[in-house]
C-alpha positions in Angstrom: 43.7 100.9 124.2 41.8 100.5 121.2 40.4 103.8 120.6 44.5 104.6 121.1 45.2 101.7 118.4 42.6 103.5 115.9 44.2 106.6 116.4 47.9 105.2 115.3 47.0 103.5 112.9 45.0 106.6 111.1 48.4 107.9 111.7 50.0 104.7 110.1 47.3 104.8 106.8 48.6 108.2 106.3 52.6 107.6 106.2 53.8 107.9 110.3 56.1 105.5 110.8 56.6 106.5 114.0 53.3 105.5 114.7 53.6 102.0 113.4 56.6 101.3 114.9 53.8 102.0 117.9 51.6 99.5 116.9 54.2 97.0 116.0 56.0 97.1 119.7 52.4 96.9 120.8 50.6 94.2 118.9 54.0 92.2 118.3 54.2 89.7 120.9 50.6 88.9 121.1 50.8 88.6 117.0 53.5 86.0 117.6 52.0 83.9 120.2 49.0 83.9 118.2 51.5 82.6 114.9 52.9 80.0 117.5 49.3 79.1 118.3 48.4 79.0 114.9 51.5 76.9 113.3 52.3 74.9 116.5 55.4 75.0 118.8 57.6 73.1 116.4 57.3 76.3 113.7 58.9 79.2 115.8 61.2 80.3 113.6 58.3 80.4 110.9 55.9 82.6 113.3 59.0 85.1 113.2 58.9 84.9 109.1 54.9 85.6 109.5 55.3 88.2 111.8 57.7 90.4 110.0 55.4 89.4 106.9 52.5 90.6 108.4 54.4 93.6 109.5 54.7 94.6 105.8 51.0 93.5 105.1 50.4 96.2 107.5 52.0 98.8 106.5 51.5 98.3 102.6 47.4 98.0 103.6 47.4 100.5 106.5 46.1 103.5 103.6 42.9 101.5 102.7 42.1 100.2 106.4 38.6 101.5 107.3 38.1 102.7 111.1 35.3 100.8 111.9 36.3 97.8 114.2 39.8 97.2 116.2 43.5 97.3 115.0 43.9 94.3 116.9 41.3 92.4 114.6 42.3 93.9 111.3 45.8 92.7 112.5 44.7 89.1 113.5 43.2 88.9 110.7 46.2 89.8 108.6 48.8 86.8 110.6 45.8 84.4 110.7 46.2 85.0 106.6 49.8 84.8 106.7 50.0 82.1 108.6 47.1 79.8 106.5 49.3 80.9 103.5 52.2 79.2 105.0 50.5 76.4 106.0 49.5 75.9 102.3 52.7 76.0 100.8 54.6 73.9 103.8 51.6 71.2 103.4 52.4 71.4 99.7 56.2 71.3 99.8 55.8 68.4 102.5 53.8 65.9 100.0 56.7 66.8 97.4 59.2 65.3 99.5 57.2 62.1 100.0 57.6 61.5 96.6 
């Protein structure tokens, strides 16, 4: 599967967006349980938000990914960011209301 991965997403880097679409029905749910995992139950509707952000992080990086480890790390990689990004600015907005 990953040697498959690496092939779609050289596809990806260079404009297929067929081949994304590939990647993105393959890598989907696994990138949102790993959102949920990341944010906690109570933030589902959030993990959706970082998944279809990380969907776009994907796609807009996809021409400067190297081919030298998995698709599946590059993309954890890319929600784990999304998702530490979110946590930032809900951990900020949250100390605004307690004032």
């Amino acid at each position: 599967m990953s040697e498959e991965l690496n092939s779609y997403m050289v596809k990806t880097a260079k404009g297929d967006k067929e081949s994304f679409r590939f990647i993105a029905n393959t890598l989907g749910y696994k990138m949102h349980a790993t959102a949920i995992k990341l944010l906690g139950s109570t933030h589902s509707d959030e993990a959706d938000d970082v998944v279809q952000i990380s969907l776009i992080k994907i796609w807009q990086l996809a021409p400067h990914w190297i081919n030298k480890g998995s698709v599946e790390g590059y993309v954890y990689k890319i929600v784990f960011s999304t998702c530490m990004d979110f946590l930032r600015r809900y951990k900020i907005s949250e100390e605004y209301k307690d004032n």
